[in-house]
C-alpha positions as CSV (number, residue, x, y, z in Angstrom):
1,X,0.0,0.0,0.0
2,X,1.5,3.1,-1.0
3,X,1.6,6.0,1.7
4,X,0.4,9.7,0.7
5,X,3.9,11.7,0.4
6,X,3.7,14.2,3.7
7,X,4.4,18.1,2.2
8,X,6.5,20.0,4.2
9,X,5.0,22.8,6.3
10,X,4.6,26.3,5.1
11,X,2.8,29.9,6.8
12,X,2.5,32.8,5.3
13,X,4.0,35.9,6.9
14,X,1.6,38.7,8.3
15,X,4.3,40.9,9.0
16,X,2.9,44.3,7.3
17,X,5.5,47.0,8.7
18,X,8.2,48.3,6.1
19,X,10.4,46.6,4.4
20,X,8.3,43.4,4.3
21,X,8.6,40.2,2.7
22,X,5.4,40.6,0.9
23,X,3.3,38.7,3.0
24,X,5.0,35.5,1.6
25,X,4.6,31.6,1.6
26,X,7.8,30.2,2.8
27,X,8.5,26.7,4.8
28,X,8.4,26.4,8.3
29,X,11.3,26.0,9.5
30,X,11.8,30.0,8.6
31,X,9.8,31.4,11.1
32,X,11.1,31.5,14.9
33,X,10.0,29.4,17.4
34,X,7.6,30.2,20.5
35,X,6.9,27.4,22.3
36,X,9.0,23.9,22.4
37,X,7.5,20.9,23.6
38,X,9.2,18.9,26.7
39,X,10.9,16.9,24.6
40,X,12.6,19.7,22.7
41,X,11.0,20.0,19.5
42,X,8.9,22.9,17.9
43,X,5.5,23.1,19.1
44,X,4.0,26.6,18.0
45,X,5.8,29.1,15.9
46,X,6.0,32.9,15.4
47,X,3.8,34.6,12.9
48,X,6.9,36.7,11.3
49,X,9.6,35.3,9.2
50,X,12.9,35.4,10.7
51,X,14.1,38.8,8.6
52,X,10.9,40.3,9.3
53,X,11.0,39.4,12.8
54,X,14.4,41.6,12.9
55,X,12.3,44.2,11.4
56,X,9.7,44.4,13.6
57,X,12.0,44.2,16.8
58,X,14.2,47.3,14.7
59,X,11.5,49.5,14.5
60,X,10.3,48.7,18.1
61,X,13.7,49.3,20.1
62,X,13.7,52.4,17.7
63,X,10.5,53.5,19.0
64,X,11.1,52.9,22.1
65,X,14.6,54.2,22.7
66,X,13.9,56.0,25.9
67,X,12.1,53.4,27.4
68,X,14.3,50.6,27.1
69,X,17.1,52.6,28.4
70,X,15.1,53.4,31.6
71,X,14.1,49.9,32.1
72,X,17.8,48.2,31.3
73,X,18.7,50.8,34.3
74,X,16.5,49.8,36.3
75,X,16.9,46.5,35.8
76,X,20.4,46.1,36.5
77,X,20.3,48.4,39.7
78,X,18.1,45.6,41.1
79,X,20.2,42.9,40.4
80,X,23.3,44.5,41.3
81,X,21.9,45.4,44.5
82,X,21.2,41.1,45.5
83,X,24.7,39.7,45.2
84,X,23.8,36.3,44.3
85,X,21.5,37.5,41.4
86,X,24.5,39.8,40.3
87,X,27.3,36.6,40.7
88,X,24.2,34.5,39.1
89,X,24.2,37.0,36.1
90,X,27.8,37.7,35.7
91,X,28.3,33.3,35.9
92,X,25.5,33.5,32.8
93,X,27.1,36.3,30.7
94,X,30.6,34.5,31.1
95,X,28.7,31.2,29.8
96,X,26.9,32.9,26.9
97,X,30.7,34.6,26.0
98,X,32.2,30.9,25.9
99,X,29.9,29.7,23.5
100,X,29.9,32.3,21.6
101,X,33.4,32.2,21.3
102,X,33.5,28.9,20.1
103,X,31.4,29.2,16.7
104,X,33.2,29.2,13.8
105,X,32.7,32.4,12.7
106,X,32.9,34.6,15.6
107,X,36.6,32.9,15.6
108,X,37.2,33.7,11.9
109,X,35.8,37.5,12.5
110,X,38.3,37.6,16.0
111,X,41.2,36.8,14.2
112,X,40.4,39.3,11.1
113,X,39.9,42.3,14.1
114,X,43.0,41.4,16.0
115,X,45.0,41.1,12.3
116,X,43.3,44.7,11.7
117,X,44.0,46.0,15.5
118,X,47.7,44.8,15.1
119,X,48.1,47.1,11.5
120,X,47.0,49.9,12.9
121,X,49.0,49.9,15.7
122,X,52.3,49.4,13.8
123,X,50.6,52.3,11.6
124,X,51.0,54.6,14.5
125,X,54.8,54.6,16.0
126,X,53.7,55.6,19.3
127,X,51.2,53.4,19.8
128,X,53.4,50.7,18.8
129,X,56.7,51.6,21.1
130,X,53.7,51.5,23.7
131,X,52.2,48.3,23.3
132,X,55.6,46.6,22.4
133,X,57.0,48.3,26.1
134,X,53.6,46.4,27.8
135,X,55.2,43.3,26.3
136,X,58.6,43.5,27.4
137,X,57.2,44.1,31.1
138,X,54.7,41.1,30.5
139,X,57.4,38.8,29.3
140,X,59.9,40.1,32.2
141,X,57.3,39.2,35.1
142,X,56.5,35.9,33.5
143,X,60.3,35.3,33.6
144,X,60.5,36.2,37.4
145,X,57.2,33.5,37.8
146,X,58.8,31.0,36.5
147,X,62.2,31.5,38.4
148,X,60.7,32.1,41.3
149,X,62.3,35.5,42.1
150,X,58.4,37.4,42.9
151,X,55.5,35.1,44.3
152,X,53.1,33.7,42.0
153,X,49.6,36.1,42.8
154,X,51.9,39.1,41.2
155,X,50.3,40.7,38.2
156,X,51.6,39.5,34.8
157,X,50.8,42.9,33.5
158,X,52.6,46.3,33.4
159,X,50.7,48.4,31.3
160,X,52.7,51.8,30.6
161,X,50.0,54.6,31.8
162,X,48.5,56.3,28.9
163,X,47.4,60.3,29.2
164,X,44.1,60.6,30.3
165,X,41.8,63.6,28.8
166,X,40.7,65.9,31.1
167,X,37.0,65.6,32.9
168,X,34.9,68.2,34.6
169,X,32.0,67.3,36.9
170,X,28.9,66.1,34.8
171,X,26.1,67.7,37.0
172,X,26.1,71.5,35.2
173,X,26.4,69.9,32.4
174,X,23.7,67.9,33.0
175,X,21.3,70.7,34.8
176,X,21.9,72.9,31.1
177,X,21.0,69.6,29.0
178,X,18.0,69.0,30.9
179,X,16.6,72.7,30.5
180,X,17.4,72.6,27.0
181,X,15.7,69.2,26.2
182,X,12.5,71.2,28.3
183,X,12.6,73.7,26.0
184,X,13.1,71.3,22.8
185,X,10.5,68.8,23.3
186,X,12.1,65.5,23.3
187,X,15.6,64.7,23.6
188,X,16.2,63.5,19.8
189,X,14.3,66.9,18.9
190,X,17.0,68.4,20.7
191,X,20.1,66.3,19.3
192,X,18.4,66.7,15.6
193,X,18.6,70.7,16.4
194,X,22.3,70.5,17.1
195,X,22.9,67.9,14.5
196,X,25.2,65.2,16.5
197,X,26.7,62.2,15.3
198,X,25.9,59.1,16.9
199,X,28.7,59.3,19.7
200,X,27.8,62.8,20.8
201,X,24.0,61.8,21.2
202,X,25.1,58.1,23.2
203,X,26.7,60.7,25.5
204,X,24.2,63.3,26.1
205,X,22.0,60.5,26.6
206,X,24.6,58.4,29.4
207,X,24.9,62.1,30.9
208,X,20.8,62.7,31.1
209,X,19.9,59.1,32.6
210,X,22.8,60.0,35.4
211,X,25.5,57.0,34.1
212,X,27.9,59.4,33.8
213,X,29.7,61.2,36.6
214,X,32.8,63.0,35.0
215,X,32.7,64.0,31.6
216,X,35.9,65.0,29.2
217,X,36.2,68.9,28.9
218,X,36.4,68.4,25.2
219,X,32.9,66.5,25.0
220,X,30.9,69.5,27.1
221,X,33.1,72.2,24.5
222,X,31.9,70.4,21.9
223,X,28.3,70.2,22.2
224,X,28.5,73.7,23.8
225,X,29.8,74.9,20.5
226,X,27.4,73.1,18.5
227,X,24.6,74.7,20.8
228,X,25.7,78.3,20.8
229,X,23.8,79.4,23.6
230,X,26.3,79.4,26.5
231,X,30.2,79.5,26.7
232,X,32.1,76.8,28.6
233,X,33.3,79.1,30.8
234,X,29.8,80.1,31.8
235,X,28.6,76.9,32.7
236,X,32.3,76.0,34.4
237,X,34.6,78.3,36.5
238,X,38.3,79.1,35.1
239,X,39.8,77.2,38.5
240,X,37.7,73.7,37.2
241,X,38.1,73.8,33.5
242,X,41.9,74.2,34.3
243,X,42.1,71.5,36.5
């Protein structure tokens, strides 16, 4: 008796934001998995395609910028405040790093970025004599370790100190940032009015949500500058900004 051949599965996608698939057919095994049945295999799945899926979780963290960021903060002030749910998630981001490391291709794109990192450091002579300085230190300690001559917690490290840039207190800079967001609206209307790049706008936003207690000098000048309503000096006193 011959058996009916079994088709594979197919849904259609009813993901209708931009940049859809156009609502198409495809097999089952492209659309993410919701629920798993004890055993392990798939037992209901996702209504969105995989790339649509991206998509849609795109446009919501996009959406919902500020929100997120106050709910990742408060989320990780409650854990860090319980030590065994802080050890518990440090032991679970160190587990998630080790398999990650292991895949193939995280490997391959490692070894292209340190082959990259090394080029440019030889590309800058001062950069260079500094890192090759760290590794005659390094390979004198390990030396001493292995004859015995320092005892074996010492560090195996002696990084040369680099020049650090110079940071003023974040709090004026935060009271001006805040007043000017009032007056703007929102505070992307207020980085689209001084037209940041992307690094400027992750640090006015670290500096509004109070994760940032210093701030370089150069930073607060910039944005200053780029705001034109107050000088530095203004908002900091000679005696701080030459500090």
């Amino acid at each position: 008796m011959r058996t009916k051949e079994r088709q594979p599965r197919t849904r259609r996608c009813s993901f209708q934001g931009e940049g859809n698939c156009g609502n198409a057919v495809k097999p089952i095994e492209e659309f993410p998995v919701r629920v798993y049945n004890p055993d392990g295999t798939p037992k209901y799945y996702q209504t969105y395609c995989a790339p649509c899926t991206k998509l849609y979780q795109a446009a919501y963290r996009k959406k919902n910028k500020e929100k997120l960021a106050k709910y990742h903060k408060d989320y990780l002030a409650e854990v860090r405040s319980n030590p065994v749910t802080h050890e518990a998630m440090k032991k679970r981001h160190r587990e998630l790093q080790r398999k990650r490391r292991k895949r193939p291709e995280v490997q391959e794109a490692e070894r292209k970025y340190r082959h990259e990192q090394w080029k440019r450091i030889k590309a800058d002579p001062e950069w260079h004599a500094r890192r090759l300085e760290t590794y005659r230190i390094g390979a004198k300690l390990r030396a001493e370790l292995r004859t015995g001559s320092i005892p074996p917690n010492a560090t195996l490290r002696g990084p040369v100190p680099l020049p650090t840039a110079p940071r003023v207190d974040a709090e004026p800079f935060r009271q001006f940032l805040r007043a000017k967001v009032d007056e703007a609206g929102t505070v992307a209307a207020y980085i689209a009015e001084l037209g940041l790049d992307e690094n400027r706008e992750r640090t006015i936003r670290r500096v509004l949500n109070e994760n940032k207690g210093r701030v370089q000098l150069s930073v607060v000048e910039d944005i200053l500058h780029s705001d034109g309503s107050v000088f530095l000096e203004d908002l900091y006193g000679e005696q701080e900004i030459a500090a």
